[in-house]
N, C-alpha and C positions, 0 to 999 in steps of 0.2 A: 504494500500500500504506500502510495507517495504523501510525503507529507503535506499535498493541498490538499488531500480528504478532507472534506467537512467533518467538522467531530460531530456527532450525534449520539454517544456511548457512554454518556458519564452516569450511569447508574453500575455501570461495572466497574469503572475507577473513576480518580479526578487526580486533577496536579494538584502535587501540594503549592498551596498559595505562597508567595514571594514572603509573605508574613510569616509563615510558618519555616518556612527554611532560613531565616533572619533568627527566630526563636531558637532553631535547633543550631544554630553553627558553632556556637561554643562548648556543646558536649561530643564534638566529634573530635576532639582534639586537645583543646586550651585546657579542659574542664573533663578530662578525662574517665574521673576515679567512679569506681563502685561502689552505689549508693546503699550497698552492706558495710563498706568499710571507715567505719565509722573513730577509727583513730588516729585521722588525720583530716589536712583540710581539705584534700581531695576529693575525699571519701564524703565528708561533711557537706561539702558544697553540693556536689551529685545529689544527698540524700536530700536538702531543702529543696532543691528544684523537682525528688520528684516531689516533696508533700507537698509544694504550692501548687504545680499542676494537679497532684489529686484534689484540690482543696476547690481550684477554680470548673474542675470536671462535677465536685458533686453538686457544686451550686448551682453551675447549669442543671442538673437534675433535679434541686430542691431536696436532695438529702446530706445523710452524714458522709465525711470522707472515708469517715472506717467501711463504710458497705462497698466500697470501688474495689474489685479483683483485679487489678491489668491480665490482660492475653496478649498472643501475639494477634488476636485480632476474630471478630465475631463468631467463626467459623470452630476456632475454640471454644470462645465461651458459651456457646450452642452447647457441645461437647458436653463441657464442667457442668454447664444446670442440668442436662437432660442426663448423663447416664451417672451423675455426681449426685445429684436428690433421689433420685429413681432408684442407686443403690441402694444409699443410705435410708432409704424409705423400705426396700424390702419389696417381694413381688406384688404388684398391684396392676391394675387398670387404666393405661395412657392414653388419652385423648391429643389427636391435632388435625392437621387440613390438610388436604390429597395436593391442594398448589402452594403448600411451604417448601421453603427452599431446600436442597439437598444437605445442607449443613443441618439441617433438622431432620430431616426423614431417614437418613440416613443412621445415624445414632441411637431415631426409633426402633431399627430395622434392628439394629445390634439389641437392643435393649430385649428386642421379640423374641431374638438366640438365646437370650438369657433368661429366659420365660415368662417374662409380662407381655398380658396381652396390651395390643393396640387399635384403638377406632381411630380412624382418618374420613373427619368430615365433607362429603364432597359440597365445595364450593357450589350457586347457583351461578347462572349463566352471565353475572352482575360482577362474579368474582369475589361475591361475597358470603358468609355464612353468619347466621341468626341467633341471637340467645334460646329461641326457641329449638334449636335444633341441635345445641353445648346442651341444654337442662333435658333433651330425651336421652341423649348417648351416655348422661350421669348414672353411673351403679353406682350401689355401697363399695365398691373396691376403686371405684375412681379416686387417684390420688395425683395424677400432675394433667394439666391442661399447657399446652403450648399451641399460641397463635402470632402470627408475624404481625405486627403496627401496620406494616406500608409493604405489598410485596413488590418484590425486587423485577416483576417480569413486567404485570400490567398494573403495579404502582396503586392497586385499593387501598383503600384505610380498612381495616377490620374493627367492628365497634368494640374495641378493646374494653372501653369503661365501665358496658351492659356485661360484657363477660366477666371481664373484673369482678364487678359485684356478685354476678353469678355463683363464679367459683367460691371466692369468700364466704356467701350464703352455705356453701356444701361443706366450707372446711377444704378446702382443694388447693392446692398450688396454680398457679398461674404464671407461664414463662412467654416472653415475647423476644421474638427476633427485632431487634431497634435499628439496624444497619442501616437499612433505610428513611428511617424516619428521620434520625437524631439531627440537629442540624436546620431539618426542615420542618418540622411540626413540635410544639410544646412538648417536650416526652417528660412527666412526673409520674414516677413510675406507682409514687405513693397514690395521690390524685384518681389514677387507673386501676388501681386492684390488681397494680401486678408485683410480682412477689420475685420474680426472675427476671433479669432484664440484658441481651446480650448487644455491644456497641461497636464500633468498628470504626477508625478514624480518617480510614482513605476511601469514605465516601462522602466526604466533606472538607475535600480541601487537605486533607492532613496527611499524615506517610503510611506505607502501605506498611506493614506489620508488628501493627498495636490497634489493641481494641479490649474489651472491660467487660466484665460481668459483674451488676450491681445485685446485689442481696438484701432482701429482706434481713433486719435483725433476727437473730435466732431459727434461721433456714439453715437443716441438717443438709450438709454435703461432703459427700466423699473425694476426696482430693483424686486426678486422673495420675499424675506424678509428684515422685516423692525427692527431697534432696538437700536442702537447704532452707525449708520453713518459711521462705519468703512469702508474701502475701498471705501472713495472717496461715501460716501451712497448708492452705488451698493451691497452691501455685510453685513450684521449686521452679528456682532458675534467676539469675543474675540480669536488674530490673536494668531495659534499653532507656537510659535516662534521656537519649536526645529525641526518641520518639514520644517517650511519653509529654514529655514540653511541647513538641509539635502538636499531637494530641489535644492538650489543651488549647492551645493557642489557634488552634485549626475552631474548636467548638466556641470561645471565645468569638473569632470571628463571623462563626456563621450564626451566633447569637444577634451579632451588633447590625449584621444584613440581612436577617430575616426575612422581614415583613416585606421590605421593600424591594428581594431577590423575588420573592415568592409570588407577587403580584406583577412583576415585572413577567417572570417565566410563565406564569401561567396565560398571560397574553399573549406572548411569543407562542405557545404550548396549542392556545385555541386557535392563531392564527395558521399555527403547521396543518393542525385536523381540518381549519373549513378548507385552505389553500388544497388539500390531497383531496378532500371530497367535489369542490368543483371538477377537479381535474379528475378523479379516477371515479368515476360515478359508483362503480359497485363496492367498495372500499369498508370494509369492517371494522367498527371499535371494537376490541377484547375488553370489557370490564367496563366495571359502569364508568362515564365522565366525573359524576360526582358521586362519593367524597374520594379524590385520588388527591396522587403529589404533582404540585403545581408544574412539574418539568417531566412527567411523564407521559407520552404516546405510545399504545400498542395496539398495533394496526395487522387487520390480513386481506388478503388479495386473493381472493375464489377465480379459479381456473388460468391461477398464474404459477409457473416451475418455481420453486422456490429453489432448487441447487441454481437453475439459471437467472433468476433475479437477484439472487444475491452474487453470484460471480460478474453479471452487471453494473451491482453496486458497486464491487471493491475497491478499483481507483477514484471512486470519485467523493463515495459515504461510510464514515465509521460509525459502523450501526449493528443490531444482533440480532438475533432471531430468537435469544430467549435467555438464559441466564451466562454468562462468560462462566460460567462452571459445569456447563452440560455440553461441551464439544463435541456440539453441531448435530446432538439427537435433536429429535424433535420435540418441542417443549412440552412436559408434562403440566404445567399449570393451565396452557391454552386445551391442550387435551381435558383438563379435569371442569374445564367451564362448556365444555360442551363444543369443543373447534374439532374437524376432523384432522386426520393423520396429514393430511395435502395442505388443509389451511395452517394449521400448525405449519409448515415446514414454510409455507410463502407468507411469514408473517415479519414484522417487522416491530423492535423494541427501541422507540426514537427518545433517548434521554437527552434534555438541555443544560447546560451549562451557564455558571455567574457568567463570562463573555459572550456567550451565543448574542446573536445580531438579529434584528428584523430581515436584513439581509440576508446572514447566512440561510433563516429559514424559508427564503423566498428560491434560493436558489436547491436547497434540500426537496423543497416539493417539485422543481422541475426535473432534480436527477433521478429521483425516485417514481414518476412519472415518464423519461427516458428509458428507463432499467425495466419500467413494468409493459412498456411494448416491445424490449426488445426480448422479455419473458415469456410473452402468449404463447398458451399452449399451442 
């Protein structure tokens, strides 16, 4: 791919912002020391930088700093809640949704090897799933619920708050995938009823391998590795001090630009979907419009090749067909809202970015409008 591609993919990563590499450039080097090594000033200095980045992470959360686990990044801390409570909890009854991301379904999978059963809610054609439909799948052995905030494909909100409560009412755990959200929508995880909460920093500007699992007070977890007691003995392993600073400063930022990225993208966002439905009359949204993330579009194209529409794309649009983590199957979340195997496959995941342009989007609906005739079956 040449580097005039239009970007259209940052729900699968983002540059860390000039801010954030400005934050981290003094722990790569100057500012060395091991923020376990605490008998000297090396060591000392490391260790303040990361408590003030923990300090300014939970506050964007609205909690304490003690609940912040660091990871290397959400995909982990999926991991540590789902098979970390779920052990320590003992076999029981797992609840979650058929279009969570494979950082969760996966873990559930393992968790089924090790004898807990599992219900996977299917999604309606909206992409979205019901309190009413969490409170049937409830037995007496239900013991963890996990539902993602914002998914990573077709960008829904999950009414976290009604489940929230939900769960609480049962006595239940409740864990959510935040990778998505964090950044972009208020995430208090207290506020929401959620009791697990996994974060991930290079989806908002920040570096790719760090991200947090927040905890409820007094939530049993079994640690996945053992070695050095770091993180509170949830986590062994020697804490990446210039990420974690990035981390903060990445969430920091996208605190301060919120409101006014979000309303900004989300016009950009409407203006991508009417621009492709003038032009591509038969043109499908995956997933309801409302309540999604302001810089999300997922789109499919019925009786278009999708290995040839996307090999169309490649020089010209950096864009997916479904999660940067499922290499190039066809998407199981458009599958679980009711797409077939062909639409899945000719579907299109258009994520925007803090720079994206009026322009760039005007020129993105023409190349994807190029690429979809030179695709006809």
């Amino acid at each position: 791919m040449s580097g005039s591609a239009l970007a259209f993919d940052f729900q699968a990563t983002t540059p860390c912002a000039a801010e954030v590499v400005e934050a981290m450039a003094p722990f790569w080097s100057a500012e060395w020391g091991n923020p376990s090594s605490r008998q000297h000033r090396l060591g000392l200095s490391a260790s303040a930088a990361v408590k003030l980045a923990r300090r300014q992470l939970a506050e964007a959360l609205e909690v304490t700093p003690e609940r912040l686990v660091f990871t290397s990044g959400a995909t982990e801390a999926n991991n540590l809640a789902l098979l970390g409570h779920a052990r320590a909890l003992g076999k029981a009854h797992l609840i979650s949704v058929a279009s969570e991301h494979h950082a969760v379904l996966d873990p559930l999978k393992q968790l089924q090897r090790e004898g807990f059963s599992v219900t996977l809610l299917p999604p309606g054609p909206d992409g979205l799933i019901t309190p009413e439909q969490l409170e049937e799948a409830i037995t007496p052995d239900t013991r963890l619920v996990s539902v993602m905030a914002a998914n990573n494909e077709i960008g829904v909100l999950q009414p976290l708050e009604q489940l929230g409560a939900l769960c609480q009412a049962h006595g239940i755990t409740l864990h959510s995938d935040g990778a998505q959200a964090f950044g972009t929508l208020p995430l208090n995880p207290d506020a929401l009823g959620v009791d697990l909460l996994s974060l991930s920093a290079h989806k908002l500007y920040g570096p790719k391998g760090i991200g947090a699992l927040v905890l409820r007070e007094g939530i049993a977890i079994e640690p996945l590795q053992w070695g050095g007691g770091q993180e509170a003995g949830l986590r062994a392993g020697t804490l990446p001090t210039a990420l974690i600073v990035g981390f903060a400063a990445a969430a920091r930022l996208a605190l301060e630009e919120r409101d006014e990225r979000n309303s900004r993208l989300q016009r950009l966002r409407d203006q991508l979907w009417e621009g492709l439905q003038q032009r591509l009359p038969g043109v499908l949204l995956n997933g309801a419009l409302q309540p999604r993330l302001p810089h999300n579009l997922n789109i499919s194209l019925p009786g278009v090749n999708g290995s040839r529409l996307h090999r169309a794309l490649r020089p010209h649009l950096a864009c997916s067909s479904g999660s940067a983590c499922s290499n190039g199957a066809p998407s199981h979340v458009l599958q679980a809202i009711g797409r077939s195997r062909a639409e899945a496959e000719a579907s299109l995941r258009l994520s925007l970015g803090r720079d994206t342009t009026a322009a760039e989007v005007e020129q993105a609906i023409a190349v994807i409008h190029d690429a979809v005739a030179a695709a006809q079956l």
